[in-house]
Each structure stands twice: as C-alpha cells, then as structure tokens.
C-alpha atoms as a printed R data frame, in Angstrom:
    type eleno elety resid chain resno       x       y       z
1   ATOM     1    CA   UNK     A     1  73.902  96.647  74.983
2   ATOM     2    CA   UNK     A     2  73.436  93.399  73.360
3   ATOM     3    CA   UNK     A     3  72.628  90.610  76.022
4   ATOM     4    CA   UNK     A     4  75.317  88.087  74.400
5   ATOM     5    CA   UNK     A     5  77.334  89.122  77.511
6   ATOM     6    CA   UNK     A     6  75.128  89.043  80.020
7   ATOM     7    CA   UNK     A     7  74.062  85.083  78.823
8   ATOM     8    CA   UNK     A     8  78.210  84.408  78.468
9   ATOM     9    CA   UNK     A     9  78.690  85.794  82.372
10  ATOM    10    CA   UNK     A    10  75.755  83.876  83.519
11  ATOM    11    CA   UNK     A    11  76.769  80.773  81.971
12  ATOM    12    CA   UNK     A    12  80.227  80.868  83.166
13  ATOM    13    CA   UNK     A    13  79.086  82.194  86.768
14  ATOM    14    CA   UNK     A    14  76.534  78.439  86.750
15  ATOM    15    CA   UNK     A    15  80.159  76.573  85.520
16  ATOM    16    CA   UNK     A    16  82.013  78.156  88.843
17  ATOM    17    CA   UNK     A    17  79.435  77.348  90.836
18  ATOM    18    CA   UNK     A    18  78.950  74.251  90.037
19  ATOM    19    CA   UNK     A    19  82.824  73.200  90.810
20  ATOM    20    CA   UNK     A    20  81.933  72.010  94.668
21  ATOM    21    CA   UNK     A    21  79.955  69.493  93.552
22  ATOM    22    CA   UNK     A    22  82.083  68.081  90.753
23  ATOM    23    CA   UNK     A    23  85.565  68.820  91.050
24  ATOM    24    CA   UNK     A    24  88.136  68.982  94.450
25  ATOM    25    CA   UNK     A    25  89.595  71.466  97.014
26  ATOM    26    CA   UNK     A    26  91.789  72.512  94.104
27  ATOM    27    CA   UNK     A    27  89.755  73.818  91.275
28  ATOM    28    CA   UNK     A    28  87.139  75.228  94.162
29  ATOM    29    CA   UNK     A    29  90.119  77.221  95.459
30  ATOM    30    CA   UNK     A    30  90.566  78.341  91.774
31  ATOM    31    CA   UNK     A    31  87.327  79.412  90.710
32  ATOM    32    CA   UNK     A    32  87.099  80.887  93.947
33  ATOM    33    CA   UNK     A    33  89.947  83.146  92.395
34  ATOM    34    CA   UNK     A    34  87.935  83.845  89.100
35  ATOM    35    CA   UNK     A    35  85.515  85.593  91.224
36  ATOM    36    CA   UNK     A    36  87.577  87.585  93.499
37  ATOM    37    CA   UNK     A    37  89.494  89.296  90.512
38  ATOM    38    CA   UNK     A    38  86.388  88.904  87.934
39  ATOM    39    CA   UNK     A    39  85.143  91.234  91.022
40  ATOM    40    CA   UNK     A    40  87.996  93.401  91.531
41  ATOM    41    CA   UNK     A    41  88.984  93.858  87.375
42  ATOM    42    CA   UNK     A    42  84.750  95.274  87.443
43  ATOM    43    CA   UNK     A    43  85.578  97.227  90.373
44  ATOM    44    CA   UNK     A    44  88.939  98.986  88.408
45  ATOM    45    CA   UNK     A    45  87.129  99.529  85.503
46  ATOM    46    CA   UNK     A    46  84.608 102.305  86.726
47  ATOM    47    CA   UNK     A    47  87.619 104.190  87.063
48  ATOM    48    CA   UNK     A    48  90.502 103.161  84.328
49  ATOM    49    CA   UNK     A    49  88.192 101.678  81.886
50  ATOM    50    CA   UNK     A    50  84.811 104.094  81.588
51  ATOM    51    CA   UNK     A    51  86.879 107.726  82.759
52  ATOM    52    CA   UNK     A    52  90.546 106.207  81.889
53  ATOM    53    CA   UNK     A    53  92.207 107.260  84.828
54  ATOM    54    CA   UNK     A    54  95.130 105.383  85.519
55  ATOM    55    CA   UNK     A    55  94.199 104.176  89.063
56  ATOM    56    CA   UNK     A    56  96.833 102.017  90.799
57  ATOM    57    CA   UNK     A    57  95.406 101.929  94.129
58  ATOM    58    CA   UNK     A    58  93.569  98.779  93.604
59  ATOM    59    CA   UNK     A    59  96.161  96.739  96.956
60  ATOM    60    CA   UNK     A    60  95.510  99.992  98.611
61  ATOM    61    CA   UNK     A    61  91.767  99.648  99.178
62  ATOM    62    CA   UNK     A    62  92.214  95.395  99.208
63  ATOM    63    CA   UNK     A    63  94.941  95.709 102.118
64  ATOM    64    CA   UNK     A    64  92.415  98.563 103.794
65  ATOM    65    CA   UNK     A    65  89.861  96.632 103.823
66  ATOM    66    CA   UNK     A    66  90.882  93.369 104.814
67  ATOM    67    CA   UNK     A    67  92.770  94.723 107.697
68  ATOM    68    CA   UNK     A    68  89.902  96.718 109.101
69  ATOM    69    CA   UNK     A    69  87.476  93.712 108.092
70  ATOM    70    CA   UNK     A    70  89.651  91.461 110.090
71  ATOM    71    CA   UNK     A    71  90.354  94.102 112.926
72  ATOM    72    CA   UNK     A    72  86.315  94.463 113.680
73  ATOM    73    CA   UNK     A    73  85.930  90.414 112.925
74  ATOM    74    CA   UNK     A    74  88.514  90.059 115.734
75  ATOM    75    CA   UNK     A    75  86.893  92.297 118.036
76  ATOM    76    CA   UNK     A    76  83.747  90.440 117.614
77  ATOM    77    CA   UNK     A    77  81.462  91.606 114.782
78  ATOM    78    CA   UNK     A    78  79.715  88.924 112.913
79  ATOM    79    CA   UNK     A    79  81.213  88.120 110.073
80  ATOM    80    CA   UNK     A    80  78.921  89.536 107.678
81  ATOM    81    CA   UNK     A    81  78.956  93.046 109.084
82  ATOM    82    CA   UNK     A    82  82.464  93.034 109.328
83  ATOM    83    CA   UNK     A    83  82.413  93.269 105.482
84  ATOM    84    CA   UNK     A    84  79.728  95.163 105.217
85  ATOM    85    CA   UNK     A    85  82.303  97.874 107.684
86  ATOM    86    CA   UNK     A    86  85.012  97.542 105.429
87  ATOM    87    CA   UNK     A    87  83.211  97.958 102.576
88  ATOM    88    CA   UNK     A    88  82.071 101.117 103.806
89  ATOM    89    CA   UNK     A    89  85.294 102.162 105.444
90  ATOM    90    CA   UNK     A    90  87.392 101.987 102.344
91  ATOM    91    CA   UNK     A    91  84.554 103.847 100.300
92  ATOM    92    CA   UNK     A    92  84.505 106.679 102.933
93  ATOM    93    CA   UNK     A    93  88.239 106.928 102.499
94  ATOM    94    CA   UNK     A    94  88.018 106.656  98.780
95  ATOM    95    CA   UNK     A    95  86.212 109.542  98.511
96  ATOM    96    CA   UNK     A    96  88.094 112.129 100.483
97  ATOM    97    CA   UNK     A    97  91.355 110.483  98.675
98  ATOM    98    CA   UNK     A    98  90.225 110.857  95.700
99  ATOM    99    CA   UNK     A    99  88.930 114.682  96.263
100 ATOM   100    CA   UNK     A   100  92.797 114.982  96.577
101 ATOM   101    CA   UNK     A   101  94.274 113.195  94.241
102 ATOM   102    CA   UNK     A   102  92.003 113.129  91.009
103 ATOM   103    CA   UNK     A   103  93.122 116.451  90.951
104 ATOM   104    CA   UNK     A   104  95.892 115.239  89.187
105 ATOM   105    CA   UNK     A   105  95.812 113.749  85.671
106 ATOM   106    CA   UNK     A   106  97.953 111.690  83.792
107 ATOM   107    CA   UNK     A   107 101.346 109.919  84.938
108 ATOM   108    CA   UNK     A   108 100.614 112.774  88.087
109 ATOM   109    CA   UNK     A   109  97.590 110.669  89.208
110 ATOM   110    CA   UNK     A   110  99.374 107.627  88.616
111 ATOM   111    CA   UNK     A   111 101.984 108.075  90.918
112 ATOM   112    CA   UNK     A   112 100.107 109.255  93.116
113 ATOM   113    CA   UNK     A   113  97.667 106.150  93.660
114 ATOM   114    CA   UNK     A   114 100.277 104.062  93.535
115 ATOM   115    CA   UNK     A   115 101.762 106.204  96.192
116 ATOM   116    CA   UNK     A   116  98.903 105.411  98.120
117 ATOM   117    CA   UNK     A   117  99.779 101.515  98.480
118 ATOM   118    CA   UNK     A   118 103.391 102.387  99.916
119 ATOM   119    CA   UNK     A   119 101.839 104.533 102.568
120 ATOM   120    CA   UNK     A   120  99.323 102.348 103.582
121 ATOM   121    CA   UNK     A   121 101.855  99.456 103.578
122 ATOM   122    CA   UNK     A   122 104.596 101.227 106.117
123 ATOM   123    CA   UNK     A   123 100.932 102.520 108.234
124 ATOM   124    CA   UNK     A   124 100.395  98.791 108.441
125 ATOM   125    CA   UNK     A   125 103.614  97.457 108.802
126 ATOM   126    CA   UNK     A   126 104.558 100.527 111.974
127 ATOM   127    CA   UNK     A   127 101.177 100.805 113.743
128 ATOM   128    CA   UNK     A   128 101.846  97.290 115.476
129 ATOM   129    CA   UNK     A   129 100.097  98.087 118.364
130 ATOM   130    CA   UNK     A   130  96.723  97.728 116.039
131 ATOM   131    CA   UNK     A   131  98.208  95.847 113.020
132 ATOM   132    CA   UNK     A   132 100.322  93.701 115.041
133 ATOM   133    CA   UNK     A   133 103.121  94.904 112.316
134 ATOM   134    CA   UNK     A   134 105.167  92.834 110.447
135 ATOM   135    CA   UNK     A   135 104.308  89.639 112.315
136 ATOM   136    CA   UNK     A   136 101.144  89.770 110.713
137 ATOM   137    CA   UNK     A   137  97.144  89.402 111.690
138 ATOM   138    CA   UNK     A   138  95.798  86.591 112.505
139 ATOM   139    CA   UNK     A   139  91.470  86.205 112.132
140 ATOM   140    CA   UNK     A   140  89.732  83.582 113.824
141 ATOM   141    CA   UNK     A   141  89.636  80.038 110.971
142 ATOM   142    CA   UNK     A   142  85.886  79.332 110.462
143 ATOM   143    CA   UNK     A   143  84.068  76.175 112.061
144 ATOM   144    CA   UNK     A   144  82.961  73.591 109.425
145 ATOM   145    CA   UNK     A   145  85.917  72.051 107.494
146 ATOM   146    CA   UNK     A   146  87.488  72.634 104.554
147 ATOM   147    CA   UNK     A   147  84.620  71.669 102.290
148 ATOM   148    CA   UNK     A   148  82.166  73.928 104.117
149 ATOM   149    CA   UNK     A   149  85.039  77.241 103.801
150 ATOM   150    CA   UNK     A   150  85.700  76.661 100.274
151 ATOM   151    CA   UNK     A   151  81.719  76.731  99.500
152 ATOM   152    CA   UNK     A   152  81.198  79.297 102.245
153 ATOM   153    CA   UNK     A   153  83.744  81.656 100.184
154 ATOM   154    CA   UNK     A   154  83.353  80.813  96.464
155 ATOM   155    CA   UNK     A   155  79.844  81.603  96.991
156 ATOM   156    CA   UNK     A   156  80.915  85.178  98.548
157 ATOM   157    CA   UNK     A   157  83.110  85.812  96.134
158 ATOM   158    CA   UNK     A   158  80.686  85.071  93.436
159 ATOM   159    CA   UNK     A   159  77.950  87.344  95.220
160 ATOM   160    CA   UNK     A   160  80.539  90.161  95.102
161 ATOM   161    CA   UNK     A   161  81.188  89.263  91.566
162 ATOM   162    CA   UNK     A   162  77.575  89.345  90.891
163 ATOM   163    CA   UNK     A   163  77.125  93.009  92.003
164 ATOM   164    CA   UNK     A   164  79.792  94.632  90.466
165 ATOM   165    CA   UNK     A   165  78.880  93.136  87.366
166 ATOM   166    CA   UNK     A   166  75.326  94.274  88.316
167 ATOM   167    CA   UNK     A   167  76.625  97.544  89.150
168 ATOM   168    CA   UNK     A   168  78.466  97.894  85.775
169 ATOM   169    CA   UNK     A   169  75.388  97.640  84.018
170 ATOM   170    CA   UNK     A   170  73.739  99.994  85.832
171 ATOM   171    CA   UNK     A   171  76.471 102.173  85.694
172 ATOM   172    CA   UNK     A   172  77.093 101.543  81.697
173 ATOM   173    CA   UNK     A   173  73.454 102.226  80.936
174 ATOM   174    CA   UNK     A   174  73.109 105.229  83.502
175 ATOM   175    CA   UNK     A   175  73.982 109.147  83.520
176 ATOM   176    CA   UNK     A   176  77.036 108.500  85.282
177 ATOM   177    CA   UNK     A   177  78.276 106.207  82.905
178 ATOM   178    CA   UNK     A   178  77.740 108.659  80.271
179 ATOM   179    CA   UNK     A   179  80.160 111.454  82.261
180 ATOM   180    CA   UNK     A   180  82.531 108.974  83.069
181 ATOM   181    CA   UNK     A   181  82.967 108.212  79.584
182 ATOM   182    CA   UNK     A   182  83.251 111.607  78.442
183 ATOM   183    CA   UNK     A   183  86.242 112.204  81.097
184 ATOM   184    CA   UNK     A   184  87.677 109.534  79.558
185 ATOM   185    CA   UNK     A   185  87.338 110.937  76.009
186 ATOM   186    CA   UNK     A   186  88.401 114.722  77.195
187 ATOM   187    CA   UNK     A   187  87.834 116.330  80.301
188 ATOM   188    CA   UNK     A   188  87.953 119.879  79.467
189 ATOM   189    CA   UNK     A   189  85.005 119.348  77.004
190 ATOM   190    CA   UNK     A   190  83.328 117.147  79.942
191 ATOM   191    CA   UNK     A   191  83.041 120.026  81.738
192 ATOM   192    CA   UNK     A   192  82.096 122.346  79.232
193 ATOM   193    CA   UNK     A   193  78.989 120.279  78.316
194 ATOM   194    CA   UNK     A   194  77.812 120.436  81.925
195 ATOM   195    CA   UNK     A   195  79.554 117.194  83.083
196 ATOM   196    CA   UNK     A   196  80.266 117.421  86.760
197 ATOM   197    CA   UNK     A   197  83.442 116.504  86.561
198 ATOM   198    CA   UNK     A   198  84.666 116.391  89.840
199 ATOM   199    CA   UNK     A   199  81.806 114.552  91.450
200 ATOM   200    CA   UNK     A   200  81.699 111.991  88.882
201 ATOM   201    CA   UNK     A   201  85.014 111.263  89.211
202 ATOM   202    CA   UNK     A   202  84.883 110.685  92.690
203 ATOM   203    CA   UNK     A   203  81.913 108.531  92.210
204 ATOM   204    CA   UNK     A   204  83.919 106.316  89.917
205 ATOM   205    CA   UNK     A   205  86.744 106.192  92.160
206 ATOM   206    CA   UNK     A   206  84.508 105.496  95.577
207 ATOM   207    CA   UNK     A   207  82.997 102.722  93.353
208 ATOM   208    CA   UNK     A   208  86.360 101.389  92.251
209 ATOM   209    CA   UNK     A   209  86.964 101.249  95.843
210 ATOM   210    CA   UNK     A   210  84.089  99.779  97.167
211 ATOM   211    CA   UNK     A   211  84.407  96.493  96.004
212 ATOM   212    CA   UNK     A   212  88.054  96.084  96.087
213 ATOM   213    CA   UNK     A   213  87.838  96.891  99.977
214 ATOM   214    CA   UNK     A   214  84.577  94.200 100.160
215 ATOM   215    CA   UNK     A   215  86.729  91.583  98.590
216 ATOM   216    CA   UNK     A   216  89.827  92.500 100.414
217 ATOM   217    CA   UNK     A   217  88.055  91.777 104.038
218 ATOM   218    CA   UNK     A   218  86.449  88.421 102.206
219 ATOM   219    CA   UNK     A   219  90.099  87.437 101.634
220 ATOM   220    CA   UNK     A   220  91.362  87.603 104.979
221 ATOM   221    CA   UNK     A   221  88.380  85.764 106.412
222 ATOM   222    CA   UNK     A   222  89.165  83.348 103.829
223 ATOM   223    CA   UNK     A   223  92.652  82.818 104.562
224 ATOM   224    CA   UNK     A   224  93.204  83.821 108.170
225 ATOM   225    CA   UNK     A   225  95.801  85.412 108.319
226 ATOM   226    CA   UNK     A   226  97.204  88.962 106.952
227 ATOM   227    CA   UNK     A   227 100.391  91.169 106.791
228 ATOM   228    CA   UNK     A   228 101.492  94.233 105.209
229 ATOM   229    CA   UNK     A   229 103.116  92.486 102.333
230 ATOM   230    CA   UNK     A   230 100.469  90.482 101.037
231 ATOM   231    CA   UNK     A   231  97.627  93.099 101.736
232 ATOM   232    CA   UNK     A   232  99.271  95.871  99.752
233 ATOM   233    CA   UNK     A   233 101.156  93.920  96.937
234 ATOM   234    CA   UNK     A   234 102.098  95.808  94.174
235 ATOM   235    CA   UNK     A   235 101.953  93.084  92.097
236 ATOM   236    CA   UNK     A   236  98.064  93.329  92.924
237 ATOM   237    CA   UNK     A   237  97.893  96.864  91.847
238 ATOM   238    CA   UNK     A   238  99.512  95.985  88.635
239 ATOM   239    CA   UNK     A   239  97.379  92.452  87.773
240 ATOM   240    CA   UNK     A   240  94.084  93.850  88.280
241 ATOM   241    CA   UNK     A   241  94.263  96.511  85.220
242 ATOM   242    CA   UNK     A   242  96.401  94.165  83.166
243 ATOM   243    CA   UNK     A   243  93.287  91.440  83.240
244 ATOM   244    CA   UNK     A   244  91.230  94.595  82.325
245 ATOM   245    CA   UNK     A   245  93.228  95.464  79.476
246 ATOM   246    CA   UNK     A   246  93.556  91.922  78.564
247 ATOM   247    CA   UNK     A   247  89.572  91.626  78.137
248 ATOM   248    CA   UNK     A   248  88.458  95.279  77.078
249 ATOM   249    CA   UNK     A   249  88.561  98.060  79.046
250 ATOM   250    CA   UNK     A   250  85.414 100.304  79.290
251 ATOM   251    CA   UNK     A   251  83.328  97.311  78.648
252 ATOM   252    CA   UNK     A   252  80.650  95.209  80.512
253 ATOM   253    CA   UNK     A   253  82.171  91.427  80.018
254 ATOM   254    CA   UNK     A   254  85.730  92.706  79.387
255 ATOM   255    CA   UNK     A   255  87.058  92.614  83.104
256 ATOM   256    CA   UNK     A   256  85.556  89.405  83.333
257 ATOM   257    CA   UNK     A   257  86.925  87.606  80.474
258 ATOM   258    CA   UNK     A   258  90.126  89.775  81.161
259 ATOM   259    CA   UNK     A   259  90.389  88.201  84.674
260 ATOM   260    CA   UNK     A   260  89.068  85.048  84.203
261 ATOM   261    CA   UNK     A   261  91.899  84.668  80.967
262 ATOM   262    CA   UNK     A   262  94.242  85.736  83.035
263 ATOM   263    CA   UNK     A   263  93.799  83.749  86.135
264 ATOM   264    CA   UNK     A   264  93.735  80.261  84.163
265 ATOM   265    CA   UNK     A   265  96.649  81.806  82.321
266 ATOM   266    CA   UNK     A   266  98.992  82.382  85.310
267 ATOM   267    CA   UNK     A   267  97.604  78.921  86.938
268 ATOM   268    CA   UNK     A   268  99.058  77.303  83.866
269 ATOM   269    CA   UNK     A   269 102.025  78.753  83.668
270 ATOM   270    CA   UNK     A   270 102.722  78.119  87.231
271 ATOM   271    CA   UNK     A   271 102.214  74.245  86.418
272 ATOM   272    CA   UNK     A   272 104.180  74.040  84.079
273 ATOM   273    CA   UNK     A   273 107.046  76.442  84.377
274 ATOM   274    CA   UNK     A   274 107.387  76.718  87.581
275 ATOM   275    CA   UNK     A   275 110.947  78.087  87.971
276 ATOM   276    CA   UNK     A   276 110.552  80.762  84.823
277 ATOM   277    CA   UNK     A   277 106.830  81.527  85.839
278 ATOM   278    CA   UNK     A   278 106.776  85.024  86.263
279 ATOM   279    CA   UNK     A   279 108.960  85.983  82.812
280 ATOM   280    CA   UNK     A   280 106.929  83.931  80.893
281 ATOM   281    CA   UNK     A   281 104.061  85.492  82.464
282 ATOM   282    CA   UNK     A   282 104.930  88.889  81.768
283 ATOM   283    CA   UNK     A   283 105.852  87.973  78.122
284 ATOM   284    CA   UNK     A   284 102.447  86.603  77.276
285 ATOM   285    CA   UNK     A   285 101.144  90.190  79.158
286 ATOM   286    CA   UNK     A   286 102.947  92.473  77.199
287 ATOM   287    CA   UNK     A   287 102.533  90.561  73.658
288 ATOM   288    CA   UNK     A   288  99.011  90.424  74.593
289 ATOM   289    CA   UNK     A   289  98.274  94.096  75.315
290 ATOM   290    CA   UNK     A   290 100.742  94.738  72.041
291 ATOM   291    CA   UNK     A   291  98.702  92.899  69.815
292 ATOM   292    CA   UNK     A   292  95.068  93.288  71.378
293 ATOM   293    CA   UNK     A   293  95.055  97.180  72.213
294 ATOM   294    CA   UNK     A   294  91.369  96.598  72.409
295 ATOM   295    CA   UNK     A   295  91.393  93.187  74.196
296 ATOM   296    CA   UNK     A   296  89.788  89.756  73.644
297 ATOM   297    CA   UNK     A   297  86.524  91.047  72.977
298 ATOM   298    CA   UNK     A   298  87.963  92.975  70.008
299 ATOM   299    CA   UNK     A   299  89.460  89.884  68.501
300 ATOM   300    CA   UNK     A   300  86.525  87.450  69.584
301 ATOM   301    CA   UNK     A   301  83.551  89.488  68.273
302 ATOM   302    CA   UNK     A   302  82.866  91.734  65.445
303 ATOM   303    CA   UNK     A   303  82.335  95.495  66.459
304 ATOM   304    CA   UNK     A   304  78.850  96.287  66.332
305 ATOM   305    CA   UNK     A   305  78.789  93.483  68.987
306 ATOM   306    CA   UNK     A   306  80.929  95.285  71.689
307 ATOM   307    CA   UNK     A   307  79.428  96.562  74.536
C-alpha cells in the first residue's frame, strides 16, 4: 500500500479537527458528520467492499446499539462504558446473525440483512416497556454547553473514525484480508484453497458491526433522544454503501473519500434545493455509481496507485 492515503486521511482528519477553533456550531456539527459515516462507510466495507457481500444491515446494528448504549447510560453506566457495552453487544449479536444469514449469498443475503432492520425496528417500536416505543428514548443532555458537546463528540467520532481506519489497514495488510478478498472474488475456490470461509465471513461481518453499533450509541448520547424511526432508517442502510461505492469499495481511503464526498454533497444540495433535495440527490448517486463503477479513487489516481 502506498502511504499517499494514509498522509490524505491524516491531513483531512487535522482539517476536521481543527473546525472548533475556527469555524461555528454549524460546520462543527458537520464535520462531526464526516466522521460518524467516514466511520461507519470503513465499518461496511470489511464486509461489502473486501468479501462483496451485499450487507444492508448497517441501521440495524446503529439503532442496536444506540438503544442499548442509551438504555445502560440511563441506568447509570458512565458514559464511556456504555459504548464500550454496545459496542460489544451488537458484535456478540453480529456474530450469531451472521452464522445464520451469511449462509445465504447473493440478492438471498440481501434481503435478508435488510430484513434485519424491519425486525429490529417493530422489536423497538412494541417492547415499550424497555424502549419506551414509539414515543421515543430520551438520554440524559450532557453538562457543559453547546461548545463543550460539539468538541466532546467530534472528537469521539473522530477516535472511532481513527480505528476503523486503523483497523482497515490492519485488516487490508493481514490474513484475513486476504480471505475476505478471495470470497469476494469466488467463494467456492475460497474454500478450496483452504480459506475458512465461514469464519472469515463472520469476522468481516462482526467487524462491520462493531463500529456501526459504537457509533450508533455515540449518536444518541450526542443527540439525546432516540426512536425506532430514526435508529433503524432505511435510508441509513442504503447511504452508508452508496458513499462506499462512491469512493472505492475494497479500498483503504475509498469509504472515506466516499463519505466525506457524499456528506458535503447532500449538505449542499440541501442548501440550495431544499424542496427537490432528495431527487436531485439520488440523481447525482446513480450518475455517479454509472459513470465511476470503480469510484473517485479510480478517476482521481492512476492504477498502480490504488490501494
């Protein structure tokens, strides 16, 4: 791997954390955005990009997580630990869902994660003597101000953008890298090679989940306040491999430049089209994918440089 993207990530991650001390609430709250789905596009990509398995479970392990984050917060973990837990939670649960679904391949396993979402949405939404149902969870607003918050969580979100990316690397350069890549090329000749197929899936997947369930329990410290609708969007499940494609799937900076593209993207668009936002959005999306199969690093960089 060429360290071009490590310096890019590293010089962008310096830009976003520098915002608190030259910019407002407003482009704080942003970058603070860049991170979570920089963090969450690395998270999907263990999965879709290095074994290309169509994963859309990404709200799935986001609503888990920031419900049982902000379940444990409420009953009086510090803070800390109570994403540490979720982290954990949704990794545990990862792995015995995926032992049952990666069985599948295909549109099958597609459906299925996305499957996933829906159930956990109606669990959330019915259980409302835990969840508090519809109506929503509420987790205690942090003491401090707003300036103190939006530092407290850019800088979170930038730690757990920091160890995905971390864990990437580790995982691109690694032996489990290696398998996940020849799932991805063909599974039947993973296996014959001496791949373990089935374990490194579920390795993917539990590290696909990980992060997305660390983030998701961030988020709802961040905001205060959860419900069943917001924790398992769909339109979640579907953003998060978009910005993947949009970058370079299977790649180490991809996700990153995927998501961060994306995010600045959709903030535009919002500004300045407010009422047609989301078709023009999905019109840049698809012409985007359509013209980039390979993403931005394959029309940004030669490719001997891709990584």
């Amino acid at each position: 791997m060429r360290p071009w993207p490590i310096l890019a990530f590293v010089i962008g991650a310096l830009i976003l954390a520098a915002t608190p001390f030259v910019a407002g609430n407003y482009v704080v709250k942003l970058a603070t955005y860049m991170c979570m789905y920089a963090a969450m596009a690395l998270s999907w990509n263990f999965i879709g990009g290095f074994a290309n398995y169509p994963s859309f479970a990404t709200a799935g392990f986001f609503g888990l997580g920031a419900y049982a984050g902000a379940l444990v917060q409420n009953a009086g973990l510090p803070l800390g630990l109570s994403w540490v837990f979720a982290m954990v939670f949704v990794g545990l649960f990862a792995a015995v869902l995926g032992f049952a679904i990666l069985r599948m391949r295909g549109h099958y396993f597609a459906i299925g994660s996305i499957s996933t979402v829906e159930i956990l949405r109606l669990v959330a939404s019915s259980w409302s003597s835990l969840t508090k149902g519809g109506e929503g969870l509420n987790v205690a607003i942090l003491a401090g101000g707003p300036d103190h918050i939006g530092r407290l969580f850019l800088y979170t979100m930038m730690a757990m953008m920091l160890a995905a990316f971390v864990a990437t690397i580790v995982v691109d350069r690694g032996r489990l890298g290696f398998g996940l890549r020849c799932i991805g090329q063909n599974e039947d000749a993973a296996d014959m090679v001496g791949v373990n197929v089935t374990a490194t899936k579920i390795a993917g997947f539990v590290l696909s989940a990980l992060f997305c369930g660390g983030i998701g329990a961030v988020y709802a410290s961040w905001v205060a306040y959860i419900d069943p609708t917001d924790a398992f969007s769909i339109l979640l499940t579907l953003k998060v491999p978009v910005m993947v494609l949009l970058g370079g799937p299977g790649t180490v900076f991809g996700p990153v430049l995927g998501a961060w593209a994306f995010v600045l993207t959709e903030e535009m668009i919002w500004a300045y089209w407010l009422e047609y936002n989301r078709a023009i959005l999905g019109i840049v999306i698809v012409l985007l994918i359509f013209f980039l199969p390979g993403g931005l690093l394959k029309l940004r960089f030669p490719r001997r440089w891709r990584v």
